[in-house]
PDB file of N, CA, C and O in Angstrom:
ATOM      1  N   UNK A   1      17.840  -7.179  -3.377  1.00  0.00           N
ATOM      2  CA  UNK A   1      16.566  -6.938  -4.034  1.00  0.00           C
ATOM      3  C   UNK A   1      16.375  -7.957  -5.141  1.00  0.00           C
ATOM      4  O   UNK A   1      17.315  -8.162  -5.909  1.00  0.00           O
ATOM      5  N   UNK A   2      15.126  -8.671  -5.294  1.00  0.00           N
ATOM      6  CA  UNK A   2      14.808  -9.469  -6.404  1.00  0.00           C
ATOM      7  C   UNK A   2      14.616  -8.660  -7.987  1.00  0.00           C
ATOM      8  O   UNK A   2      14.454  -7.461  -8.214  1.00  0.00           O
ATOM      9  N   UNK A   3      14.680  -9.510  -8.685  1.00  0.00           N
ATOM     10  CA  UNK A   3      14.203  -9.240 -10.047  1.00  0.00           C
ATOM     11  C   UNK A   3      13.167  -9.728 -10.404  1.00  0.00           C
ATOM     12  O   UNK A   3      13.252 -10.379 -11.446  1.00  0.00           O
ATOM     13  N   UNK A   4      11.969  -9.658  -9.833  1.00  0.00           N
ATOM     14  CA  UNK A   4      10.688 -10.408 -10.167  1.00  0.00           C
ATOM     15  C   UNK A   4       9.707 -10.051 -11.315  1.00  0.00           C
ATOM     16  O   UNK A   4      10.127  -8.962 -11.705  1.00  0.00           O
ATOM     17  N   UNK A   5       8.714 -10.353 -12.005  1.00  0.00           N
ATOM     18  CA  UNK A   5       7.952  -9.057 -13.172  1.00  0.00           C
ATOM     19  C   UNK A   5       7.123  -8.312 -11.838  1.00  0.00           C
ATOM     20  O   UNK A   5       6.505  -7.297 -12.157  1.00  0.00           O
ATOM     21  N   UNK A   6       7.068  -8.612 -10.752  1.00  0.00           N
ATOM     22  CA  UNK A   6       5.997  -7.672  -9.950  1.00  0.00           C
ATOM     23  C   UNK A   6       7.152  -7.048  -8.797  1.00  0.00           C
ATOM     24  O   UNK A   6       7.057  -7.278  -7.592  1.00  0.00           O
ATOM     25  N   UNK A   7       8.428  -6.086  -9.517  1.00  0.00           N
ATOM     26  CA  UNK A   7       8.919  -5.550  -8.400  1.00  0.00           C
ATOM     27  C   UNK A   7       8.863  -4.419  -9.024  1.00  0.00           C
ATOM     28  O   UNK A   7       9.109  -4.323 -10.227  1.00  0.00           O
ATOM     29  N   UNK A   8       8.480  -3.275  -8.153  1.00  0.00           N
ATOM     30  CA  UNK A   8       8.046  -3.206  -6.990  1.00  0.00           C
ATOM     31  C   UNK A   8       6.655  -3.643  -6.491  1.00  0.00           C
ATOM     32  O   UNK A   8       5.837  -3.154  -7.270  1.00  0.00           O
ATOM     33  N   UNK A   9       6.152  -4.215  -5.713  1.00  0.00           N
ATOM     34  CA  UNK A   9       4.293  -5.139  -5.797  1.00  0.00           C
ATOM     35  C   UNK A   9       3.687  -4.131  -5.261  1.00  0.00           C
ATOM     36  O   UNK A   9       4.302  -3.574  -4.351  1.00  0.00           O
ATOM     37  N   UNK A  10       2.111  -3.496  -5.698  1.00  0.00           N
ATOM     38  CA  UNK A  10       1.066  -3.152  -4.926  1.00  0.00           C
ATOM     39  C   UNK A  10       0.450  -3.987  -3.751  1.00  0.00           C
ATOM     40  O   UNK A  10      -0.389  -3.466  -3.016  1.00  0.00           O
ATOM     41  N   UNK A  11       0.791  -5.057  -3.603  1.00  0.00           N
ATOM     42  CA  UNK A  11       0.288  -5.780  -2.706  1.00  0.00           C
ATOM     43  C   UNK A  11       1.680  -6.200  -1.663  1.00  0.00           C
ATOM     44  O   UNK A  11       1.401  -6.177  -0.464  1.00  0.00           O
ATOM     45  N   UNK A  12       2.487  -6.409  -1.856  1.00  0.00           N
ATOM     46  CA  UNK A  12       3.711  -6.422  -0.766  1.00  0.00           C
ATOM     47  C   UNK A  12       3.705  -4.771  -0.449  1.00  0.00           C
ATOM     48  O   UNK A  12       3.932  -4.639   0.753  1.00  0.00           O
ATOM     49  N   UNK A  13       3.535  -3.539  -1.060  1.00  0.00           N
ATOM     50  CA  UNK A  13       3.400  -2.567  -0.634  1.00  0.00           C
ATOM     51  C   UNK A  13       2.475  -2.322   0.844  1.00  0.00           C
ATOM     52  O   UNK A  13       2.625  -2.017   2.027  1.00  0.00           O
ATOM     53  N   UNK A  14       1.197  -2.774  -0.372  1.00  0.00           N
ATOM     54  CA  UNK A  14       0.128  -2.736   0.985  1.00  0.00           C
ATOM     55  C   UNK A  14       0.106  -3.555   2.153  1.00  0.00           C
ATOM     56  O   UNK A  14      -0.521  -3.024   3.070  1.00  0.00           O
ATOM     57  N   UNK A  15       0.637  -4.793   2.448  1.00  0.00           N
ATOM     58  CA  UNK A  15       1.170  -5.793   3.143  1.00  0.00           C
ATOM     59  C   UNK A  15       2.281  -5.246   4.399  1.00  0.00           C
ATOM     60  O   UNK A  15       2.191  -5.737   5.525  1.00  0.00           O
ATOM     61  N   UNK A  16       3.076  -4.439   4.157  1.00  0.00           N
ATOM     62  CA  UNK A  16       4.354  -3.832   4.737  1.00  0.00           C
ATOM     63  C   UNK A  16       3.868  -2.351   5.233  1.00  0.00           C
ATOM     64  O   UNK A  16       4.577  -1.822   6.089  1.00  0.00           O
ATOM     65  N   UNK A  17       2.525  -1.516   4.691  1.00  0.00           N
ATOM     66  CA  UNK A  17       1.642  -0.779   5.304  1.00  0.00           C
ATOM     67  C   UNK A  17       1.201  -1.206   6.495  1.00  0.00           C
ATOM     68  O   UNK A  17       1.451  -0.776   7.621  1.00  0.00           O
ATOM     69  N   UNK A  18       0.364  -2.296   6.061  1.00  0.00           N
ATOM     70  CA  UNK A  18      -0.535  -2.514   7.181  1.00  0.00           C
ATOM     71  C   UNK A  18       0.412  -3.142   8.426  1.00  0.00           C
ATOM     72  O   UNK A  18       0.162  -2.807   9.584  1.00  0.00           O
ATOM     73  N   UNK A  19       1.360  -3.943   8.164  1.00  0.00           N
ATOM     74  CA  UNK A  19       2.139  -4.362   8.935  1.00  0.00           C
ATOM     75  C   UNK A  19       2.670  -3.659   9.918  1.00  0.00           C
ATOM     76  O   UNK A  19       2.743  -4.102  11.064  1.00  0.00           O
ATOM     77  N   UNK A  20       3.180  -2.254   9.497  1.00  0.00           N
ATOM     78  CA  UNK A  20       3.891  -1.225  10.060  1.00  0.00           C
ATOM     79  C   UNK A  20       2.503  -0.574  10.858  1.00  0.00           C
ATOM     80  O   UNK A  20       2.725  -0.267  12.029  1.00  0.00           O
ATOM     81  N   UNK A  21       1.363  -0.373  10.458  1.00  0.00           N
ATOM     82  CA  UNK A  21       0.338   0.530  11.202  1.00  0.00           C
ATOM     83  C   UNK A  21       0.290  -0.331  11.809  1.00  0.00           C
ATOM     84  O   UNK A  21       0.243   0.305  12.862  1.00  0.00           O
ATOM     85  N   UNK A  22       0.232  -2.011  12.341  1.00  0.00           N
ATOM     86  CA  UNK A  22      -0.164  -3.001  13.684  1.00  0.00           C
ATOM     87  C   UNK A  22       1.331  -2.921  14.463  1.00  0.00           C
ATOM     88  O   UNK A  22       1.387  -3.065  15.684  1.00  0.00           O
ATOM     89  N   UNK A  23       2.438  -2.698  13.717  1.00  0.00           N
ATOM     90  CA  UNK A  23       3.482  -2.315  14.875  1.00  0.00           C
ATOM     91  C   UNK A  23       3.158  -1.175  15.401  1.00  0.00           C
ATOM     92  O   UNK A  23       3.164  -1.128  16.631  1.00  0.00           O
ATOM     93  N   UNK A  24       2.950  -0.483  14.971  1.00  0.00           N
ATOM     94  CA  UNK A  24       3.088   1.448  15.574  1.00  0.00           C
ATOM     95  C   UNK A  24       2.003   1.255  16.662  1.00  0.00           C
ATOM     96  O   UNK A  24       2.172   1.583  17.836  1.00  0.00           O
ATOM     97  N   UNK A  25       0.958   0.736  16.206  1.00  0.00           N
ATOM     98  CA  UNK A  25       0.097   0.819  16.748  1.00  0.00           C
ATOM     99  C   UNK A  25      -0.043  -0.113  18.207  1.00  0.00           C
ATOM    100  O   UNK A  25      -0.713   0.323  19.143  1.00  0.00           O
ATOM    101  N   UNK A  26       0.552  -1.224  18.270  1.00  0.00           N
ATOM    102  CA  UNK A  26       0.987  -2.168  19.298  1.00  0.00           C
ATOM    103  C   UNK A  26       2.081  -1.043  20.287  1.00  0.00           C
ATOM    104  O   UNK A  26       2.099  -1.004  21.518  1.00  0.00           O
ATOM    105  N   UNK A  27       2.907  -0.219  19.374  1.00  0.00           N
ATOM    106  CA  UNK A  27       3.832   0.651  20.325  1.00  0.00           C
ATOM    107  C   UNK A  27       2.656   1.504  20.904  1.00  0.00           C
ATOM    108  O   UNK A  27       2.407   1.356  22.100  1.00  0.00           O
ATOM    109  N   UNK A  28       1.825   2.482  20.085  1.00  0.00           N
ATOM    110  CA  UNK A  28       1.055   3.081  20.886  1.00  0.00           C
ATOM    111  C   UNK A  28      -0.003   2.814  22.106  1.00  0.00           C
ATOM    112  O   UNK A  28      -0.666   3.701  22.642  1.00  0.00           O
ATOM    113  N   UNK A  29      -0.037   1.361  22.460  1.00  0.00           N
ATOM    114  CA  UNK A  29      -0.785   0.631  23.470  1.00  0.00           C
ATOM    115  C   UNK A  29       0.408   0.485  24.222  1.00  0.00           C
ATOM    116  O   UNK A  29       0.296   1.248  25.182  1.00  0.00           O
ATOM    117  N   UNK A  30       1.405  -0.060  24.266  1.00  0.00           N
ATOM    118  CA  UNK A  30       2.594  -0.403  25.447  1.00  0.00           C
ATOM    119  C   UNK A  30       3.476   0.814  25.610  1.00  0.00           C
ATOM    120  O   UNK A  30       4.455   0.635  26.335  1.00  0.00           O
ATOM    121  N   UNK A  31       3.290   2.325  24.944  1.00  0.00           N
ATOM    122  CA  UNK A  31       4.245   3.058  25.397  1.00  0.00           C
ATOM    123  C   UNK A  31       5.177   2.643  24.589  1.00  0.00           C
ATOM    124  O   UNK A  31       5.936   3.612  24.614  1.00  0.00           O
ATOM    125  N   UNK A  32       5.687   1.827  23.841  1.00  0.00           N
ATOM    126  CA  UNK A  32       6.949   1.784  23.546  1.00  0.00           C
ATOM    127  C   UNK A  32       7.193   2.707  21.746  1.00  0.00           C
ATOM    128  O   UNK A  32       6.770   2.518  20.606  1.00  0.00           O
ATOM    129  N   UNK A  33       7.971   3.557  22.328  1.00  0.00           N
ATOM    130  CA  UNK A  33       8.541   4.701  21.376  1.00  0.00           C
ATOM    131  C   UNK A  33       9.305   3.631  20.198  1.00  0.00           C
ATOM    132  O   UNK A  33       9.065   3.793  19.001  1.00  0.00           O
ATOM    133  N   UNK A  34      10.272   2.494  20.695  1.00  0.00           N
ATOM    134  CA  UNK A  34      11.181   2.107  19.123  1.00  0.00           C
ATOM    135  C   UNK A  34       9.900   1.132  18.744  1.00  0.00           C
ATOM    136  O   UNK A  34      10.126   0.835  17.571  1.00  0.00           O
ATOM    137  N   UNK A  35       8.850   0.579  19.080  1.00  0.00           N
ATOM    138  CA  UNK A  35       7.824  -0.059  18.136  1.00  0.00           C
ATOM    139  C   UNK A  35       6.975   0.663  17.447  1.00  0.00           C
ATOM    140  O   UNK A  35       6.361   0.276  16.453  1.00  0.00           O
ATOM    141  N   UNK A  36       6.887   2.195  18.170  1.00  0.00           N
ATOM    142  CA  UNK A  36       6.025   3.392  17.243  1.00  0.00           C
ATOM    143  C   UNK A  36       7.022   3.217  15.905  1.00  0.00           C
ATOM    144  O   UNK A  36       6.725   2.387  15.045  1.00  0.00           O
ATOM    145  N   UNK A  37       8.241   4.062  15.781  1.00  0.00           N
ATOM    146  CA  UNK A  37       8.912   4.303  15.134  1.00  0.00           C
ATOM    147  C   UNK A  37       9.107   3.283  14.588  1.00  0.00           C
ATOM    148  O   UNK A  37       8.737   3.442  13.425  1.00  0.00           O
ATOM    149  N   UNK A  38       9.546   2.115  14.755  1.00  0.00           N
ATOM    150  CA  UNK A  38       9.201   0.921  13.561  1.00  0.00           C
ATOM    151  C   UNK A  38       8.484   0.846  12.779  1.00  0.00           C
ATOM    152  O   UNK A  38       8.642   0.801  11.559  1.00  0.00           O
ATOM    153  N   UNK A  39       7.367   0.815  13.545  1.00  0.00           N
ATOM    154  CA  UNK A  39       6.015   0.804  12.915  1.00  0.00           C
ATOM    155  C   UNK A  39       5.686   2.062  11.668  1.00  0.00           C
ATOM    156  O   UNK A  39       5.137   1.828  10.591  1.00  0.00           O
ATOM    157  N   UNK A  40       6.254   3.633  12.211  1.00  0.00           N
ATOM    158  CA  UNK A  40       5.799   4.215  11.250  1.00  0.00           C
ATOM    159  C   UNK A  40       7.374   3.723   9.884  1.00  0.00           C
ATOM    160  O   UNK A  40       7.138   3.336   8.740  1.00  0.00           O
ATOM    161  N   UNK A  41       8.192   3.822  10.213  1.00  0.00           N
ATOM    162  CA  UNK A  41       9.408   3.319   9.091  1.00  0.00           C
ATOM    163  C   UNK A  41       8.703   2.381   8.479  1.00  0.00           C
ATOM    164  O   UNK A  41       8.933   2.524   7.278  1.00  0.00           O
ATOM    165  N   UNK A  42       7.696   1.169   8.703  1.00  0.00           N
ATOM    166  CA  UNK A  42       7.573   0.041   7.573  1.00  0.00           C
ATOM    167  C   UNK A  42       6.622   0.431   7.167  1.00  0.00           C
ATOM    168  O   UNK A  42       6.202  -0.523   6.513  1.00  0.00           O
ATOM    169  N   UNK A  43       5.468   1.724   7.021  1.00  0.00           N
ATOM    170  CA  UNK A  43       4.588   2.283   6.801  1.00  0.00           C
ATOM    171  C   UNK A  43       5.266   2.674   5.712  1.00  0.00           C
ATOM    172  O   UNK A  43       5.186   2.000   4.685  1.00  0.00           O
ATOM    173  N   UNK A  44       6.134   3.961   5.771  1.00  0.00           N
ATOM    174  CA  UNK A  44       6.927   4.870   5.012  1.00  0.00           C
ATOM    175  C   UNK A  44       7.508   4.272   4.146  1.00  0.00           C
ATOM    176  O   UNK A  44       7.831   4.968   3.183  1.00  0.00           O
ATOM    177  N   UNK A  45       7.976   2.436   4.084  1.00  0.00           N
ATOM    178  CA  UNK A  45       8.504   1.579   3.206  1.00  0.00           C
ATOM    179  C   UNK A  45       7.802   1.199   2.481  1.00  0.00           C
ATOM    180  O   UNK A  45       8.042   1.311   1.278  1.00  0.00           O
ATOM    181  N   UNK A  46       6.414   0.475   3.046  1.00  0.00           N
ATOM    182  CA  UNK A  46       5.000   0.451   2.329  1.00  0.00           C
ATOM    183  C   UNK A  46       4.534   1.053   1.483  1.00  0.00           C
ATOM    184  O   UNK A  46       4.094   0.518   0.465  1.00  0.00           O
ATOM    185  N   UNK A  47       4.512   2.562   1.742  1.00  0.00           N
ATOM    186  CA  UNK A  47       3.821   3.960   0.858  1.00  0.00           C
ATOM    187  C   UNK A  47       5.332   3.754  -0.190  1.00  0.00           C
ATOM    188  O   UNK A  47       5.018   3.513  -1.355  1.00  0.00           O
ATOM    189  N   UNK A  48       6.351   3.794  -0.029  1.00  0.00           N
ATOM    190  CA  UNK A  48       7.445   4.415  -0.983  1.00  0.00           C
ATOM    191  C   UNK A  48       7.521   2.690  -2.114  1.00  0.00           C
ATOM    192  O   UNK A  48       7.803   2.609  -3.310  1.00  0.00           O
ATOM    193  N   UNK A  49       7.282   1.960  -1.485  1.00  0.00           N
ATOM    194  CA  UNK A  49       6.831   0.603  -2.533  1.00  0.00           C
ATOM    195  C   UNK A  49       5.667   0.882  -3.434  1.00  0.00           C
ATOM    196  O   UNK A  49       5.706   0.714  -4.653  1.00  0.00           O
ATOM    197  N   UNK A  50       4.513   1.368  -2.687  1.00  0.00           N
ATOM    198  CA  UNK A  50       3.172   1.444  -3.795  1.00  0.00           C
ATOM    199  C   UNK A  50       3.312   2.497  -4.753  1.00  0.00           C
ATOM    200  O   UNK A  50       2.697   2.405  -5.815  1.00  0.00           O
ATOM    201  N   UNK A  51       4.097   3.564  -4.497  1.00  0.00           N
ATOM    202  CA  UNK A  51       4.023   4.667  -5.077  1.00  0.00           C
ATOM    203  C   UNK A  51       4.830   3.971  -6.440  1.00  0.00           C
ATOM    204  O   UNK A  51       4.375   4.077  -7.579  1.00  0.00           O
ATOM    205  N   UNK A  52       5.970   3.320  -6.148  1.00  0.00           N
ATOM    206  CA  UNK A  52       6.696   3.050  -7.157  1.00  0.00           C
ATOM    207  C   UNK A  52       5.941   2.006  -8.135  1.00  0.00           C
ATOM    208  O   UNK A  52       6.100   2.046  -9.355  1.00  0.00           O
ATOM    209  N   UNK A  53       5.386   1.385  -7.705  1.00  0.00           N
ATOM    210  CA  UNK A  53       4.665   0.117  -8.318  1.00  0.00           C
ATOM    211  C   UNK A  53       3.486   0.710  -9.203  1.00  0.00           C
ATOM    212  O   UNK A  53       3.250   0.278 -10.331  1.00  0.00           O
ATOM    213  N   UNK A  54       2.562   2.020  -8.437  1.00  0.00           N
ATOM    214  CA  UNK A  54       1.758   2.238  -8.657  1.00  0.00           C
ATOM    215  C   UNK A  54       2.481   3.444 -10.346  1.00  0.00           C
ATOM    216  O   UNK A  54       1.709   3.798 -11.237  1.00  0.00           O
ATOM    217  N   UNK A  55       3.465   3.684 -10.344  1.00  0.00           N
ATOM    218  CA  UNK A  55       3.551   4.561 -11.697  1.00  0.00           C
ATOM    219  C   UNK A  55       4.289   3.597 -12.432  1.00  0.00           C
ATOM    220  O   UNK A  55       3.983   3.992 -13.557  1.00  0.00           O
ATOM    221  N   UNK A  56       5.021   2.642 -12.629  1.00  0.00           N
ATOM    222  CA  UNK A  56       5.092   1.144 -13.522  1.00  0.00           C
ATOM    223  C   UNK A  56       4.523   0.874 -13.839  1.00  0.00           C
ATOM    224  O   UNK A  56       4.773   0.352 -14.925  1.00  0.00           O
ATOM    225  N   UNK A  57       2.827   0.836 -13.316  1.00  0.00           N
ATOM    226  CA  UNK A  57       1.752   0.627 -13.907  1.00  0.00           C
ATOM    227  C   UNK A  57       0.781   1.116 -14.740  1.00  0.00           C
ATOM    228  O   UNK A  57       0.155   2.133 -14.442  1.00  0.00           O
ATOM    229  N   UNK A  58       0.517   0.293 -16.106  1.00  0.00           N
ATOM    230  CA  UNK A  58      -0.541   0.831 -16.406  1.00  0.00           C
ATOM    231  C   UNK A  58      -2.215   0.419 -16.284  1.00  0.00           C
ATOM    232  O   UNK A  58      -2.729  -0.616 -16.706  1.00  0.00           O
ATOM    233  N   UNK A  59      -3.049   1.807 -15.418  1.00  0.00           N
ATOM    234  CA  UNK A  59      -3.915   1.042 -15.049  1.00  0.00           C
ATOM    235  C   UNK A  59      -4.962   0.402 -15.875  1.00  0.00           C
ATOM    236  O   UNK A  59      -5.793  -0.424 -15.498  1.00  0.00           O
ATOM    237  N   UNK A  60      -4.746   1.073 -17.457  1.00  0.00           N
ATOM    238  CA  UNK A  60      -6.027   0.460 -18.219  1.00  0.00           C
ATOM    239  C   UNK A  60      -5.813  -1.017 -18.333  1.00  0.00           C
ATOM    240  O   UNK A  60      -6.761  -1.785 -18.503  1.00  0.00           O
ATOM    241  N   UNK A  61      -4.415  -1.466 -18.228  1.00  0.00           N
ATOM    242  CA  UNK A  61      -4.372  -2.743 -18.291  1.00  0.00           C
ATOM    243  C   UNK A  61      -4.034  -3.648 -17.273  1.00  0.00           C
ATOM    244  O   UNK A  61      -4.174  -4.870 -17.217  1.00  0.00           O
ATOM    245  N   UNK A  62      -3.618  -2.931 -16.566  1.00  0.00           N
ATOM    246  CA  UNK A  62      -3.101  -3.860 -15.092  1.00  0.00           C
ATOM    247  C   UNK A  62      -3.809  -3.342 -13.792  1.00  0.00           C
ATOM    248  O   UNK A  62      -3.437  -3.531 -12.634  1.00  0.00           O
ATOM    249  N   UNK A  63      -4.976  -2.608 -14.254  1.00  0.00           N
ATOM    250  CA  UNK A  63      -6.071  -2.287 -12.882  1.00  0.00           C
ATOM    251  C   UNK A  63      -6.948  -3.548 -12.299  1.00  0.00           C
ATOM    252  O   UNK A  63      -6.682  -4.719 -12.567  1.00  0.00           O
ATOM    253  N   UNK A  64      -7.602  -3.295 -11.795  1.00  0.00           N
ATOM    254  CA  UNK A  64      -8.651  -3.977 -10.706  1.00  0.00           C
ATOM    255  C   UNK A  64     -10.048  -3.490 -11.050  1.00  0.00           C
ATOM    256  O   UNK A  64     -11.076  -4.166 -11.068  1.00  0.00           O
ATOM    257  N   UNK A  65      -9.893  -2.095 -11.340  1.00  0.00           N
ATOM    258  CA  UNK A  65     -11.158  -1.833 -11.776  1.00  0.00           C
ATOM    259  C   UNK A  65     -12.032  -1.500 -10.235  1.00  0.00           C
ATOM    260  O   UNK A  65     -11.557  -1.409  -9.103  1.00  0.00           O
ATOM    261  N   UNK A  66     -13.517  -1.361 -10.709  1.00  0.00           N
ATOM    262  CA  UNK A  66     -14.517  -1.192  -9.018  1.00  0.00           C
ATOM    263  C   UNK A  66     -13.401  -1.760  -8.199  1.00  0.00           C
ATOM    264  O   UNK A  66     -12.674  -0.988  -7.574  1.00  0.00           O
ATOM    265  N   UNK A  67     -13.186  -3.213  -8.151  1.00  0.00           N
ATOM    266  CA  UNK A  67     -13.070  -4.339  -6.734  1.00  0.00           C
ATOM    267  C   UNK A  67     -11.567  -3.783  -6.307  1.00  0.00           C
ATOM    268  O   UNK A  67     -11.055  -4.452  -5.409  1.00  0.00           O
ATOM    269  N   UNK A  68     -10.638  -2.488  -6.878  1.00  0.00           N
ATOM    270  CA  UNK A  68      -9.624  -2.070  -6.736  1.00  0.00           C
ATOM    271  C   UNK A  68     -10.354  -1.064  -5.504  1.00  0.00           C
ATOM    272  O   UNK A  68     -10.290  -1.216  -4.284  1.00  0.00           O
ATOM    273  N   UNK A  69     -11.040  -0.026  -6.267  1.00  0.00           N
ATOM    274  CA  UNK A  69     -11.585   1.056  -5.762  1.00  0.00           C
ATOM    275  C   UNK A  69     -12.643   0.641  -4.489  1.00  0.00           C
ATOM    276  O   UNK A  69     -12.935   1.465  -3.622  1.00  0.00           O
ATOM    277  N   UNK A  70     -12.975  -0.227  -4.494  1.00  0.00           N
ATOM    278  CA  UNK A  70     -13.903  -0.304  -3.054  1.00  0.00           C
ATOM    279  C   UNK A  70     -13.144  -0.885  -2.591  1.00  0.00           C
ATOM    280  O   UNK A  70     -13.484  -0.614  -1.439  1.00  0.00           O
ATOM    281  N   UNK A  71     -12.131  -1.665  -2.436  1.00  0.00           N
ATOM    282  CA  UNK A  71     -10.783  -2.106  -1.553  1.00  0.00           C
ATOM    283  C   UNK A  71     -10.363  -0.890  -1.162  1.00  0.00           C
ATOM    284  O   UNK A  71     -10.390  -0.729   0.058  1.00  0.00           O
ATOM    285  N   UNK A  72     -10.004  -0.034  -1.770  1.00  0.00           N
ATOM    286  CA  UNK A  72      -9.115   1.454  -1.106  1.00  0.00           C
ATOM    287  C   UNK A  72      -9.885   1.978  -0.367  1.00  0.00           C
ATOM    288  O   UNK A  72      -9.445   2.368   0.714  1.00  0.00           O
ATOM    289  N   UNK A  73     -11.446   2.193  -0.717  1.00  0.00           N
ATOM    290  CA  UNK A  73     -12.165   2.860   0.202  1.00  0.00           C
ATOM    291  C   UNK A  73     -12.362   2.400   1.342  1.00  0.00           C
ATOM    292  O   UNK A  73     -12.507   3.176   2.286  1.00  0.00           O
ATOM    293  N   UNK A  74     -12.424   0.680   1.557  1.00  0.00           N
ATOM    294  CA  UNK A  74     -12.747   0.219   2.665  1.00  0.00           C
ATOM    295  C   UNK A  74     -11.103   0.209   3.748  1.00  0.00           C
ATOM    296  O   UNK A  74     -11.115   0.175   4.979  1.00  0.00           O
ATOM    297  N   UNK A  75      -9.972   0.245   2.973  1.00  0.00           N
ATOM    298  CA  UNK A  75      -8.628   0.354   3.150  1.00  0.00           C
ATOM    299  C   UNK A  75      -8.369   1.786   3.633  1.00  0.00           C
ATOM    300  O   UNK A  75      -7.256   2.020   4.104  1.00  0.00           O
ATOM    301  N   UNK A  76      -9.176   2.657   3.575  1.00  0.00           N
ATOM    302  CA  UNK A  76      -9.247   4.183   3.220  1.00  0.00           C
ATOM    303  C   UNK A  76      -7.565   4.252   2.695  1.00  0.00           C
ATOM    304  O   UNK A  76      -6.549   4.542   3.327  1.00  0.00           O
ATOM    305  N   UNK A  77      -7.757   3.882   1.376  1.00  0.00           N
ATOM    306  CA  UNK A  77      -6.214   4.185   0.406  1.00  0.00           C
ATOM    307  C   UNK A  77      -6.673   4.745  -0.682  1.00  0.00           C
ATOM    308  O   UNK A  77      -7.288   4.178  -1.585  1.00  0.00           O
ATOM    309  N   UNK A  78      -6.260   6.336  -0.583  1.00  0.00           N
ATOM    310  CA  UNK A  78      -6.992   6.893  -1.515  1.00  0.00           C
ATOM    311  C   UNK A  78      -6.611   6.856  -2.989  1.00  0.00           C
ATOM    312  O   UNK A  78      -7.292   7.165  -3.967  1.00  0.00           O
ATOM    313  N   UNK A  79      -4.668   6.154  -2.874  1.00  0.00           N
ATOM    314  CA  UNK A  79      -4.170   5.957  -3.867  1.00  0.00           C
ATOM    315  C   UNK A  79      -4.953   4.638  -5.064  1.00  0.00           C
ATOM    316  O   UNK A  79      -5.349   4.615  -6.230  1.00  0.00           O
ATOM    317  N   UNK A  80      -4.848   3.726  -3.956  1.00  0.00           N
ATOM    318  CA  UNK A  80      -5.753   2.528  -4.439  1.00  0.00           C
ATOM    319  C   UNK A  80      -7.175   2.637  -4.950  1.00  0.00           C
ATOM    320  O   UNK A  80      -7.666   2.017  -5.893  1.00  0.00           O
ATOM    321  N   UNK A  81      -7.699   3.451  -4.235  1.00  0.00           N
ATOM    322  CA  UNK A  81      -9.185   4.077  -4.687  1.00  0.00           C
ATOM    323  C   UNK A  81      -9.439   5.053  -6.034  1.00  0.00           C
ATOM    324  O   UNK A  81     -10.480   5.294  -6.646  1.00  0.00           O
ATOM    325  N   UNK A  82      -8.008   5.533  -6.251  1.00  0.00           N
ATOM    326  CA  UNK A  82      -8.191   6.669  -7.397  1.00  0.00           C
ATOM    327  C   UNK A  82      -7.590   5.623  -8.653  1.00  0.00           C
ATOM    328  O   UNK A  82      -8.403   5.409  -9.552  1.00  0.00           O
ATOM    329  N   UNK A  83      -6.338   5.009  -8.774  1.00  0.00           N
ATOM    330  CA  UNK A  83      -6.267   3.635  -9.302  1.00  0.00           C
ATOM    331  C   UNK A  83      -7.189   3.117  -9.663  1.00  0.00           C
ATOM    332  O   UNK A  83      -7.447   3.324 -10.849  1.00  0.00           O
ATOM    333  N   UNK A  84      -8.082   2.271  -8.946  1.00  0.00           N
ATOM    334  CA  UNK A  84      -9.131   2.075  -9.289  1.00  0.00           C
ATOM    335  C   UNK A  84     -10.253   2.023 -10.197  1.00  0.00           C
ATOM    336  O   UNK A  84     -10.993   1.222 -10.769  1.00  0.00           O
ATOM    337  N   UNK A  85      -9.948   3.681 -10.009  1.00  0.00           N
ATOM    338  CA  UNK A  85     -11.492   4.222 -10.651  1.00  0.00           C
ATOM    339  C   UNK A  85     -10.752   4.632 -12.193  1.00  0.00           C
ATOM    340  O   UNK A  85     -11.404   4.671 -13.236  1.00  0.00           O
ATOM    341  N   UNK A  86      -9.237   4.931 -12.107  1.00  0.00           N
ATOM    342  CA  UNK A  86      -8.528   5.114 -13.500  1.00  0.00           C
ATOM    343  C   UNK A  86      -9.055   3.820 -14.160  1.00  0.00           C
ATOM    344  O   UNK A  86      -9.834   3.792 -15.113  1.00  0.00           O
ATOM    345  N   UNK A  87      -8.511   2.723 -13.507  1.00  0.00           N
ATOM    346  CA  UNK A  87      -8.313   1.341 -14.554  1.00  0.00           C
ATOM    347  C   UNK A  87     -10.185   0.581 -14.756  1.00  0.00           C
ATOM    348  O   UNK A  87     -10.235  -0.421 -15.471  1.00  0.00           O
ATOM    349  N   UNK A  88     -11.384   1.020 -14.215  1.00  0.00           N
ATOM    350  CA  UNK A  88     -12.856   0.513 -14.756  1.00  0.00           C
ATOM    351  C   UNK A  88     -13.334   2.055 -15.853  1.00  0.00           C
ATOM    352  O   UNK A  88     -14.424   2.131 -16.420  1.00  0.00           O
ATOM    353  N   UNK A  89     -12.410   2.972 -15.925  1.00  0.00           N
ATOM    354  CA  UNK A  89     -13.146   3.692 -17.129  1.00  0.00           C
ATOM    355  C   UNK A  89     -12.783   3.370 -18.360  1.00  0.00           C
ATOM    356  O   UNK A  89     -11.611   3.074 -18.591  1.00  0.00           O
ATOM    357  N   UNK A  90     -13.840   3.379 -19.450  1.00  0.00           N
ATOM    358  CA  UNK A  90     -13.289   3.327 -20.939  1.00  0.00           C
ATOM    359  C   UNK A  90     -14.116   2.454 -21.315  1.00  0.00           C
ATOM    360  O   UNK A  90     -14.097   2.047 -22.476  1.00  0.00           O
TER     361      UNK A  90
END
């Protein structure tokens, strides 16, 4: 594991999400059960990265603001979407 200032990342989180939903999802077109299950494991790695990243953070200062929150919505990430809407109030 690195020592970077952005470990754990919201964006390598979300990156290793989406990654894992185009494996699972490639398994769910060919039948193949160990690319489902891949696929959902780098999901489950994804979510357990953002979650961590996402409470390290503080959003009044390290949010996105709207362009956070309409990313999640269009992402349907409701974590990212509620984020969001924490870090444009005030």
């Amino acid at each position: 594991m690195s020592s970077s200032n952005e470990n754990p990342g919201l964006i390598s989180g979300h990156a290793q999400y989406v990654k894992g939903a185009a494996v699972s999802a490639v398994g769910s077109v060919t039948g193949s059960d160990s690319w489902q299950q891949s696929g959902e494991q780098q999901k489950e790695q994804g979510v357990q990265e953002m979650k961590a990243a996402g409470e390290a953070r503080d959003p009044q200062s390290q949010g996105f603001g709207k362009v956070e929150e309409l990313a999640g919505k269009a992402a349907g990430c409701e974590g990212m979407e509620k984020e969001g809407a924490q870090s444009k109030q005030d």
